[in-house]
TILUM-867281 format. One record per residue (C-alpha): residue number from 1; x negated, y negated, z. Coordinates in Angstrom, 3 decimals, always signed. Layout:
N
(NUM (X Y Z)),
...
END
This chain:
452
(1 (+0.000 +0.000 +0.000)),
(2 (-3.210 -2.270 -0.274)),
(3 (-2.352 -5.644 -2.779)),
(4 (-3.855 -5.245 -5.823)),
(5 (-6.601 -7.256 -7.300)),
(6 (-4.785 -10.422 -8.764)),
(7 (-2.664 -11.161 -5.741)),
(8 (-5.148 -10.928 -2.849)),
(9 (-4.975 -13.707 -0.526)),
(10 (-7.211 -16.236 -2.219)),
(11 (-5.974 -16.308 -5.757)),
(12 (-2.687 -16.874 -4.120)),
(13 (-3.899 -19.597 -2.329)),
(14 (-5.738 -20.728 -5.513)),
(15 (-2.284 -20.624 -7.311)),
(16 (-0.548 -22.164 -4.609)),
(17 (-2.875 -25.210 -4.775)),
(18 (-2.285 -25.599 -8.336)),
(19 (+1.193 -25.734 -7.957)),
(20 (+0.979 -28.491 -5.441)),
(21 (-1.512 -29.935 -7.315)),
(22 (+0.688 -29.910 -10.383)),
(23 (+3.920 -31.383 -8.444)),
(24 (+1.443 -34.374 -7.622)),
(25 (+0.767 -35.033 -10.397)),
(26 (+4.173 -34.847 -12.504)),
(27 (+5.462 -37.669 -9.835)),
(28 (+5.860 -35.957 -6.248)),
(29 (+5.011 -37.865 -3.138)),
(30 (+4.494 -34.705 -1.368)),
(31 (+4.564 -31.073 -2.008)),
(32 (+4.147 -27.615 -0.357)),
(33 (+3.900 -24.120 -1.664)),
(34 (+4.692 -20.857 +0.291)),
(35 (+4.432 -17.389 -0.699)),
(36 (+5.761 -14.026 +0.583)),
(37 (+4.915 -11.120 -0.437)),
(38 (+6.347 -8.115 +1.352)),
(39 (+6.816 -3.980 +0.618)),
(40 (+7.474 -1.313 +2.623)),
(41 (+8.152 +2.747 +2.603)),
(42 (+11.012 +4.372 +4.552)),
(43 (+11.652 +8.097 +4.494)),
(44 (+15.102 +8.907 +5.600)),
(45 (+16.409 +12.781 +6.579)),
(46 (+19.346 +14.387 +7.994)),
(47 (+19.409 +18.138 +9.354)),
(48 (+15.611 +18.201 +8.695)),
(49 (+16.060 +17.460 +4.760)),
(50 (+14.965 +14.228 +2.690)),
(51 (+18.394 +12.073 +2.503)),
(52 (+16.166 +9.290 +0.779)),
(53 (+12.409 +7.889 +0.146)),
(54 (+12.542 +4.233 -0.821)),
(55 (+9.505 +1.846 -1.520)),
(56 (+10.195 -1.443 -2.056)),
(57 (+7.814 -4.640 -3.366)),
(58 (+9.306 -8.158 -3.053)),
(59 (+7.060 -10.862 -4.151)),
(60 (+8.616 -14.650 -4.207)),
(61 (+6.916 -18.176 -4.415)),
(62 (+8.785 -21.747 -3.248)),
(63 (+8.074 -25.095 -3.858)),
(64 (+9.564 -27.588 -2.221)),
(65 (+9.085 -31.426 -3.416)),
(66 (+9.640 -34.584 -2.290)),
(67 (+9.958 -37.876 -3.981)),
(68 (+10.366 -41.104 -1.716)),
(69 (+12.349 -39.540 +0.721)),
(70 (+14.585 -36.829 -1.363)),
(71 (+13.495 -33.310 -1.462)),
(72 (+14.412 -30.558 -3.626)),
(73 (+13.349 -26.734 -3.249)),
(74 (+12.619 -23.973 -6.202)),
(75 (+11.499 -20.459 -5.969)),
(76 (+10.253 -18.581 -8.723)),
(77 (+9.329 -14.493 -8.840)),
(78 (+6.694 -15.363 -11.601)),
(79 (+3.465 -16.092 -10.983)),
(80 (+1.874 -16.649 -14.213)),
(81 (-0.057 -19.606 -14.537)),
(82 (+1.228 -21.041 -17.474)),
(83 (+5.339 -21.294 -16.088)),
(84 (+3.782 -23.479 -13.222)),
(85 (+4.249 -26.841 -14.814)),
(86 (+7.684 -26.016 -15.882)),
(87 (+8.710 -24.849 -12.701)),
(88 (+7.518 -27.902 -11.287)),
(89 (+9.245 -30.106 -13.662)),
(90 (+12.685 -28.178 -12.579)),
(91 (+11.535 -28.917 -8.738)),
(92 (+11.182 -32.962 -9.660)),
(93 (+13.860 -33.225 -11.210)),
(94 (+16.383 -31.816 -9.084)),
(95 (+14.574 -33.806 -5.935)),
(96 (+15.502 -37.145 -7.798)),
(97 (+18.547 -35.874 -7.803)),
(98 (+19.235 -35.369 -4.463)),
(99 (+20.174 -37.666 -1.853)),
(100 (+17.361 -39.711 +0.443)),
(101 (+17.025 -37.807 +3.805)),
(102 (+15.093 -40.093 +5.918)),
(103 (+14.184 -37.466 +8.129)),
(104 (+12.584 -35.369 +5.222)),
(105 (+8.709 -34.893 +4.964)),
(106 (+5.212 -33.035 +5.418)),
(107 (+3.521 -33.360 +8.645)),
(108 (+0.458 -35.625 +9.875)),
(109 (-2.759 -34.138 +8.987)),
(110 (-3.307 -34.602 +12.909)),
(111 (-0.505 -32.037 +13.324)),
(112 (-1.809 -29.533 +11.493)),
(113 (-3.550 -25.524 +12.409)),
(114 (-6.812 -25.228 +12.414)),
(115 (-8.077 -22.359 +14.240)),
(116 (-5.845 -19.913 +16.353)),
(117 (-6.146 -16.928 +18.158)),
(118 (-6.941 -13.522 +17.144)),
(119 (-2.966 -12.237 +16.785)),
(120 (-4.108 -8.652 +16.194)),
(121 (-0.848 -8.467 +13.756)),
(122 (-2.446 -6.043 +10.840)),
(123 (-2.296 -2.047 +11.269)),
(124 (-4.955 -0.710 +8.777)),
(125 (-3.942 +2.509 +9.135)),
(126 (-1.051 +3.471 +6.022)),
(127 (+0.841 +6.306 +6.380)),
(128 (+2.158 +8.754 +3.932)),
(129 (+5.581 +9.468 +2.960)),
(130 (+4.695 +12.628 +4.387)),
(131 (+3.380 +11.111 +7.009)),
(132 (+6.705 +8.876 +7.870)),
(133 (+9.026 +11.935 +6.734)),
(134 (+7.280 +14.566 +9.575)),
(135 (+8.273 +11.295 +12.361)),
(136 (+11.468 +11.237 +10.863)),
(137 (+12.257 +15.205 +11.144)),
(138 (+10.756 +15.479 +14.531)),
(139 (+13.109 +12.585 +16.302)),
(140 (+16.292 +13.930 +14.469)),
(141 (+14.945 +17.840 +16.053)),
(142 (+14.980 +16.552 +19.361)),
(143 (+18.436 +15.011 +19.193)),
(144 (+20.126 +18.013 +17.589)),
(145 (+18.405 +19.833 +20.791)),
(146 (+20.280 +18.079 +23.027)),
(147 (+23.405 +20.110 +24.422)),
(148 (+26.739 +19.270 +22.894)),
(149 (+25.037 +17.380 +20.028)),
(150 (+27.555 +18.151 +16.839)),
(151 (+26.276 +16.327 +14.094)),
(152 (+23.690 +13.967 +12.653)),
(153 (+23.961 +10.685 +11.188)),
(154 (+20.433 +10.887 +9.924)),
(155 (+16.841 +9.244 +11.352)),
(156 (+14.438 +7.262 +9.570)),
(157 (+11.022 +5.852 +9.440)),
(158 (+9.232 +3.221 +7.912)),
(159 (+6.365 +1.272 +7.784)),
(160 (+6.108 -2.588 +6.067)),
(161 (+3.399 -5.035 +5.611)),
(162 (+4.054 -9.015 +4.379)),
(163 (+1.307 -11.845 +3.520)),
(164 (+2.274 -15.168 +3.999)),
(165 (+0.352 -18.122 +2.434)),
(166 (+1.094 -21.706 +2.503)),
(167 (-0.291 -24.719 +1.043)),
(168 (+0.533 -28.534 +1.511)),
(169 (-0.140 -31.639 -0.140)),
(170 (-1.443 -32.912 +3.023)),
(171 (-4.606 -30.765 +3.034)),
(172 (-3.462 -27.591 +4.765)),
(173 (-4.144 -23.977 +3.478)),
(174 (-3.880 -20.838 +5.219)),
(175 (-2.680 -17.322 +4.418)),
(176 (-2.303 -13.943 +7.279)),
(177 (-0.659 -10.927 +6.781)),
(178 (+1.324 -8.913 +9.621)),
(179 (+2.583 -5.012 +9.459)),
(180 (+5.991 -3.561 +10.921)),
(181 (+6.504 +0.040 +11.346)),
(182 (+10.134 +1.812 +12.948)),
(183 (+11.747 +4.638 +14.131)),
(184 (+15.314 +5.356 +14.832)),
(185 (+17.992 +8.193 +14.585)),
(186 (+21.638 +8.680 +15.346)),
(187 (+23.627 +11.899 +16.384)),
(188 (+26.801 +12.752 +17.640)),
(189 (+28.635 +14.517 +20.415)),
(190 (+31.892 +16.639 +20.747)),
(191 (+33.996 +17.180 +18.247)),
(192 (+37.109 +15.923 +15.523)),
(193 (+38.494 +12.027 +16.748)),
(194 (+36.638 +13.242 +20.078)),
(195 (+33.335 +11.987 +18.836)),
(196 (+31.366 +9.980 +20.187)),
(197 (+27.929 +8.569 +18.681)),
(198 (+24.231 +7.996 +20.396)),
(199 (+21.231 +6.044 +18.842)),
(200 (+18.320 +5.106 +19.737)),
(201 (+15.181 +2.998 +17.983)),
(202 (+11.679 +2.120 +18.181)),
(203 (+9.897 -0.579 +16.252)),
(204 (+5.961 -1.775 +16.404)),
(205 (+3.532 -3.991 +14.923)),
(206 (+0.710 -1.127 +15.444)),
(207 (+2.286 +2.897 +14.731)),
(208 (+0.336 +3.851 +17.763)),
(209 (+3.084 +1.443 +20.009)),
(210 (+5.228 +3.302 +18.437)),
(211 (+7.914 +5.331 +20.895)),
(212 (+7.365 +9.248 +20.596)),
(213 (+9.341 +10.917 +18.103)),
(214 (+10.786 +13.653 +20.260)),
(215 (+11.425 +11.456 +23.223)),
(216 (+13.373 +8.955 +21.318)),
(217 (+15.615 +12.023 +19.822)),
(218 (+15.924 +13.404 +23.237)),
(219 (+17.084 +9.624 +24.433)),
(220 (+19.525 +8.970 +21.734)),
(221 (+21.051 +12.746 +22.139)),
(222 (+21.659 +11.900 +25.985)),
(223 (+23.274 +8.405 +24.931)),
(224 (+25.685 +10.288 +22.982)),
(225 (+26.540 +13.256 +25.385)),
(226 (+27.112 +10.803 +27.975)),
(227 (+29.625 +8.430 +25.862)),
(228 (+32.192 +11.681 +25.558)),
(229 (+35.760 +11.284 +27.096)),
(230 (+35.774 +7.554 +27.098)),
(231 (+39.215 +5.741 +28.815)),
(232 (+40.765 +1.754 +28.417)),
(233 (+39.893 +0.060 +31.689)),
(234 (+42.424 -1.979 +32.853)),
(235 (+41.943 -5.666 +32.112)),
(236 (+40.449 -7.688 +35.047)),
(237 (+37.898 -10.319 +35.959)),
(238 (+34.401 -8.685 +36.659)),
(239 (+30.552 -8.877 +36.985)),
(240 (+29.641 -7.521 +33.446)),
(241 (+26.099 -5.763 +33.206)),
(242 (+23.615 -6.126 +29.772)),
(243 (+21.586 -2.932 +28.932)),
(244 (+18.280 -3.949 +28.853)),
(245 (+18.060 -3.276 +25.741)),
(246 (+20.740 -4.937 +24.242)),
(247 (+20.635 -7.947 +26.590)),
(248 (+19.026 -9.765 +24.052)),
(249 (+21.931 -11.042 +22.389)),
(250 (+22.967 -13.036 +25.418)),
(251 (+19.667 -14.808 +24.949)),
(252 (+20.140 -15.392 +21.178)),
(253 (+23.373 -17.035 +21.994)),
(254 (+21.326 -19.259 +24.291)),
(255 (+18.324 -19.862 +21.603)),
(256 (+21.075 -21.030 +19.078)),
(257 (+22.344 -23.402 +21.470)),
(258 (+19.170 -25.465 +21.664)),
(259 (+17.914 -25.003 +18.371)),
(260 (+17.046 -29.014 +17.236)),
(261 (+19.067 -28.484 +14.106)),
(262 (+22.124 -27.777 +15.948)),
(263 (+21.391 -30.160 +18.558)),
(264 (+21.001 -32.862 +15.995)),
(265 (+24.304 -32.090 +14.355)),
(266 (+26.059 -32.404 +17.230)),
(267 (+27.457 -28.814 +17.023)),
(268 (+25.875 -26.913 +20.143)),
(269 (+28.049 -26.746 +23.537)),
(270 (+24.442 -28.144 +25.458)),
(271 (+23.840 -30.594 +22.944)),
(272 (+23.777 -33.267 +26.041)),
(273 (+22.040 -30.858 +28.637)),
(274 (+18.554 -31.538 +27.876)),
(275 (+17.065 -32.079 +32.027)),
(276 (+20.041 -30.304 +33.264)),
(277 (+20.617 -26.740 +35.066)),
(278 (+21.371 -23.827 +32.141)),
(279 (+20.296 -20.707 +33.973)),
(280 (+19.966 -20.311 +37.399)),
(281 (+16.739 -21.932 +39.587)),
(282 (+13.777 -19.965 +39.024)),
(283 (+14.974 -18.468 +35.857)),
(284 (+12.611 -19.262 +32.481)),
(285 (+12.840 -18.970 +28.427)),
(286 (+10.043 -18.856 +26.678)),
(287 (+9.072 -18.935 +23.529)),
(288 (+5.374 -17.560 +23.174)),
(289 (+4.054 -17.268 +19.130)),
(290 (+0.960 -16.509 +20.463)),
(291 (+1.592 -12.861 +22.055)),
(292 (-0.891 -10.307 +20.381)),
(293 (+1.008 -7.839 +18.503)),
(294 (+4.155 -9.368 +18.993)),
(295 (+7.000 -8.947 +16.546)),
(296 (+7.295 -12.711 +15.825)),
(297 (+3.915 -13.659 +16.303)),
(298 (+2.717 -15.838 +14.096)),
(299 (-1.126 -18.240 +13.892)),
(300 (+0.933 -21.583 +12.199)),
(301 (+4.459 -22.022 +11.696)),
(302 (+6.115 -22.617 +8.243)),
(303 (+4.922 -26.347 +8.073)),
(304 (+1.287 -25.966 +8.919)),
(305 (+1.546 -26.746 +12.368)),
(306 (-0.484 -25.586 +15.700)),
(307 (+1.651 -22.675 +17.267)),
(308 (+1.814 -22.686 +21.329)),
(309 (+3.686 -20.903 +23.831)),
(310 (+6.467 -23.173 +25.022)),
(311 (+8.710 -23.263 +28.066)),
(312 (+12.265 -23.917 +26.848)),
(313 (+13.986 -23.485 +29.983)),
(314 (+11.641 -23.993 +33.377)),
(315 (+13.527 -23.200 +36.517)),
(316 (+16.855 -23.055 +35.235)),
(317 (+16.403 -26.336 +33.692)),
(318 (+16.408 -27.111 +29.911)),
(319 (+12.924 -28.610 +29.486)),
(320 (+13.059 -27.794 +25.333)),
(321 (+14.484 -27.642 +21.704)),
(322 (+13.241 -25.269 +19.360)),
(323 (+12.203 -27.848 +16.374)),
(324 (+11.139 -28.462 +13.162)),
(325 (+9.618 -31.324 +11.660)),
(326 (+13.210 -32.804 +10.458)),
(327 (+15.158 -31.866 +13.116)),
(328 (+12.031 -33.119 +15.545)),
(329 (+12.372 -36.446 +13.477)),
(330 (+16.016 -37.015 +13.905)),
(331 (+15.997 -36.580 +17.914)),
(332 (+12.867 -38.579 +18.346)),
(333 (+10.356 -35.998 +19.466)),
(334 (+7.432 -34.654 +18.754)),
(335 (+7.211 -31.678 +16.667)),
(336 (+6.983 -28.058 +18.724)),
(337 (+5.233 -25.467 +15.719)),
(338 (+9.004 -23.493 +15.628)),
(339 (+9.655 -23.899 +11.905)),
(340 (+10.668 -21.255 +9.326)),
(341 (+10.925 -20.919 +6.165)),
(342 (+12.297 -18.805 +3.496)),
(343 (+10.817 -19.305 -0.389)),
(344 (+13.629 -20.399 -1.428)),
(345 (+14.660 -23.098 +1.244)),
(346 (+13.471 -25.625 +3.209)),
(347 (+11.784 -25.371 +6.547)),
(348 (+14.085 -24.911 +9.931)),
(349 (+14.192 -24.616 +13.433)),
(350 (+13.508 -20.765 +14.593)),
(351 (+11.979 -18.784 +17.414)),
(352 (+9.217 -16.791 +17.517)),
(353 (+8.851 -14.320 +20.500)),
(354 (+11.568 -15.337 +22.500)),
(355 (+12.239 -13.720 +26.338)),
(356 (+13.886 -14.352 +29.116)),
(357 (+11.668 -13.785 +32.302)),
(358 (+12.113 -10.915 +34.267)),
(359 (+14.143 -11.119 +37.930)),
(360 (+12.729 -9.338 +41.083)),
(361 (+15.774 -6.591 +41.369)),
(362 (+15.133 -3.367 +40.077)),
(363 (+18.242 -2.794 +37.350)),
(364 (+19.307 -0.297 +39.718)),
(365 (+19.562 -2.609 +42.954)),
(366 (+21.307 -4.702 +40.548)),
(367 (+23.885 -2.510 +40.016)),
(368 (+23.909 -1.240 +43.292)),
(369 (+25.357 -4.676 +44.435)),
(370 (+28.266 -4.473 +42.592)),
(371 (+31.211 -2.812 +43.537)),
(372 (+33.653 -3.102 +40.432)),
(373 (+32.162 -4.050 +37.340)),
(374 (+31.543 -2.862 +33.504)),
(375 (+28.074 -1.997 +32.270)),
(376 (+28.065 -2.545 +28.888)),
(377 (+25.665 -0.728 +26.512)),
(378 (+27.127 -1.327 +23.074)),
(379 (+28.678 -4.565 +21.804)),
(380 (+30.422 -5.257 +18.604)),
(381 (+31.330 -8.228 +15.990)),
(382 (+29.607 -11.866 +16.485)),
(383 (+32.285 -13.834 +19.024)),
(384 (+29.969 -16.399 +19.852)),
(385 (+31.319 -19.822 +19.149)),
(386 (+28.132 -22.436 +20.041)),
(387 (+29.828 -25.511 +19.257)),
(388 (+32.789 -24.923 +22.025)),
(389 (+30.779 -22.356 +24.181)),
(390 (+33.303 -19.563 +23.997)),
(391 (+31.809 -15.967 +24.221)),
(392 (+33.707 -13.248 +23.164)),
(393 (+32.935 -9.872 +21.677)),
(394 (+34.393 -6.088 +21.504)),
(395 (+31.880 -3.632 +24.187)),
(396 (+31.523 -0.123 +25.456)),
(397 (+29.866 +1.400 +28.082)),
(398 (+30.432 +2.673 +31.634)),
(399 (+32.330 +1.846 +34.880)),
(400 (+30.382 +0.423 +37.580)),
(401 (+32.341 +1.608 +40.869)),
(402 (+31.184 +1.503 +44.616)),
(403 (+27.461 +0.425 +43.041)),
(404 (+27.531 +3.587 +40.838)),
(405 (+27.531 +3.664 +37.019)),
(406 (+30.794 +5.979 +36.651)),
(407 (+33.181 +6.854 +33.734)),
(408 (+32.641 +6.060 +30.105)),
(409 (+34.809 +3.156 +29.005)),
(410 (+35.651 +2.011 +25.340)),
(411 (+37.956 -0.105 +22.990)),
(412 (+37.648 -3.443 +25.409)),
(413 (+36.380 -7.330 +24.900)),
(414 (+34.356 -9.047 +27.203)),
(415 (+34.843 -12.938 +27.106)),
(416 (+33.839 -15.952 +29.207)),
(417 (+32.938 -19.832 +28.922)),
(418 (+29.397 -19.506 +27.873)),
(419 (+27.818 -22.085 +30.281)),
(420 (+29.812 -20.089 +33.096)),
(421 (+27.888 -17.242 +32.005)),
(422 (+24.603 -18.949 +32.095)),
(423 (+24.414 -20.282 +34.944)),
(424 (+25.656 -16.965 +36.453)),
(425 (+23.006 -14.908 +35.276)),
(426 (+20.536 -12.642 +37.387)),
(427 (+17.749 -10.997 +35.438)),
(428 (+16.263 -7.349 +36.568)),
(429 (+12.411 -6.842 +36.431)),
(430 (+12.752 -4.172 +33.489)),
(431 (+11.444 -6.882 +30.590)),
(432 (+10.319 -4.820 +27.419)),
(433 (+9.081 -6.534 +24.145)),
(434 (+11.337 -4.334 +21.471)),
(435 (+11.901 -7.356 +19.226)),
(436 (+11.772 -11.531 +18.362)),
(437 (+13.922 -11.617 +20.834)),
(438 (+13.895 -10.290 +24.660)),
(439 (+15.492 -9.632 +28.055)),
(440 (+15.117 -7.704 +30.987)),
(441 (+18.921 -5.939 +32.059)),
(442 (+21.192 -9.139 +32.709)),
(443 (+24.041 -9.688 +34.732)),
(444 (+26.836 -12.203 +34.454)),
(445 (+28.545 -12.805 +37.603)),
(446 (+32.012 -13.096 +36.005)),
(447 (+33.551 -12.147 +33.092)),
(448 (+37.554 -11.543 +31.752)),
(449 (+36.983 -7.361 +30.376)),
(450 (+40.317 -7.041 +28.237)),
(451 (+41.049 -3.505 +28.121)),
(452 (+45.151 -2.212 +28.506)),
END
């Protein structure tokens, strides 16, 4: 899966600054180029046969322009030197086009990366599809092992690698390349409309973080035996408990509410909060780009600039936006490193590695404390208004009764007033990285569980 000779990382830089140098000089103000190129393998299996092997290449170059202050974006799968000048052309004149955005622009060369630490974000090692399809048969064994285990839904593997390059009229010019390998599988348990599903994932930067094949069958097996002969829980008010490893969609709900675009809209519920409680004291979000290995790590951000761990929330307070140069610009603050940026669209507001710290309480003491509540350990659809704060999505999971985790429940909706939830929320000390975005097991002090 090594890039071949005529897009290694320098000639795409080299092309990159031509293109740049090209939308100079056909009448831009200010230009940047970024390319991603990205491919991967998967090997896919169910009841120990290939289901499917799929590798994929995708290879796309934007250019985004700016002329006074309007700004127009292109992206192009060709590379060939000789369509640069008419892609630029295209760029230009759609920019003159557009309307002014006085917020619009490249950063101060003071801004800019220069040196950053050693990410450790490459695997050299490349597996086979042989190699991915063995991972794939041993996880799905394992599950099919466990006792009243019916059926499979399949497991897969797969292993990815992208380089990024980016280059900017105002002097900045950097490329890095990360790789991305996963696991998962998914079985079932009992048997006709009594099924009941189990699944269970593992995803890396590095194979050898990898979760063990075998284990991760035997785990997802167990999920699924222990979902059988769910009941309707009677609607109530309740402390609602987050799996840990699900619990980071609470936080995402939070990172979307202070993202500087949203802020700057006026269309997040803690658009006016900045200073002000939004978890409780002690609690902290952080965004850290910087974490070796991490899934969102990254050495510069999608503008150029430095990337530094940042504390959004510092004892329950809301010391942060995540922001972009624009969005930065339109609040009156200095920039933070947190853009994005896909080739074919202009740069935005986005974590990188985002967590929630972890709580003293063991999730077990957590639970332990509660006498009636739900723990959930599947949630379903995207109920999460951010401009009114309203939180609302369908859930399984389990019972919590006399600090025990009890019955299976299904077919219920959790809800509650998002900044209720917030500041109601008690973190366990079971953090694990498994994605962008983290959390240790939460719990929410109150919530409305609809069931019958």
């Amino acid at each position: 899966m090594g890039y071949p000779r005529q897009i290694m990382a320098n000639d795409i830089l080299n092309f990159l600054e031509d293109l740049v140098r090209e939308a100079c000089a056909q009448g831009a103000d200010e230009a940047d180029a970024v390319d991603i190129d990205s491919r991967s393998l998967e090997a896919a299996v169910r009841f120990g046969k290939i289901e499917h092997m799929e590798r994929s290449e995708q290879r796309k170059t934007g250019l985004r322009v700016l002329v006074g202050r309007r700004q127009a974006v292109v992206a192009t799968a060709d590379r060939q030197p000789e369509t640069a000048a008419a892609l630029v052309a295209r760029a230009i004149a759609m920019a003159r086009a557009a309307p002014e955005d006085p917020h619009a622009g490249l950063a101060e060369q003071a801004l800019l990366a220069a040196d950053w630490p050693e990410l450790d974000l490459y695997d050299a090692i490349q597996p086979t599809s042989e190699d991915l399809t063995r991972k794939a048969i041993d996880a799905e064994a394992a599950a099919l092992d466990v006792a009243s285990i019916t059926n499979s839904e399949g497991a897969s593997a797969s292993r990815s690698e992208t380089r990024v390059a980016l280059v900017s009229s105002n002097g900045f010019a950097s490329s890095y390349r990360r790789s991305g390998c996963g696991l998962s599988v998914s079985v079932l348990a009992g048997e006709g409309t009594a099924m009941e599903s189990g699944y269970d994932w593992s995803s890396a930067v590095h194979a050898s973080d990898l979760a063990e094949p075998a284990a991760l069958g035997r785990s997802a097996g167990a999920r699924a035996v222990s979902r059988l002969g769910p009941v309707k829980p009677a609607t109530a008010v309740m402390p609602v408990v987050f799996e840990q490893r699900l619990a980071g969609r609470v936080v995402s709900a939070l990172a979307g509410a202070i993202n500087g675009a949203a802020v700057a809209r006026g269309t997040s519920f803690l658009k006016d909060a900045m200073g002000e409680p939004v978890l409780k004291s002690g609690m902290s979000l952080v965004d850290d780009p910087s974490r070796p290995r991490g899934h969102g790590s990254r050495p510069f951000d999608a503008e150029g600039l430095r990337c530094r761990r940042c504390a959004l929330v510092e004892g329950g307070v809301l010391r942060a936006w995540l922001l972009d140069l624009r969005s930065a610009r339109q609040l009156g603050l200095p920039p933070a490193g947190h853009a994005s940026r896909s080739p074919g669209s202009a740069p935005s507001p986005a974590s990188s590695n985002l967590y929630l710290a972890p709580g003293p309480l063991p999730p077990d003491d957590m639970i332990g404390e509660i006498e009636n509540g739900l723990f959930v350990t599947a949630l379903m659809g995207h109920g999460v208004d951010l401009v009114a704060g309203r939180y609302s999505q369908g859930a399984a999971g389990f019972a919590i009764r006399g600090g025990k985790i009890a019955e299976p429940v299904s077919e219920i909706t959790i809800a509650g007033d998002l900044r209720e939830m917030l500041l109601g929320l008690d973190a366990a000390n079971d953090l694990v990285f498994r994605g962008t975005v983290n959390a240790p097991t939460l719990r929410v002090e109150a919530m409305t569980v609809g069931g019958r």
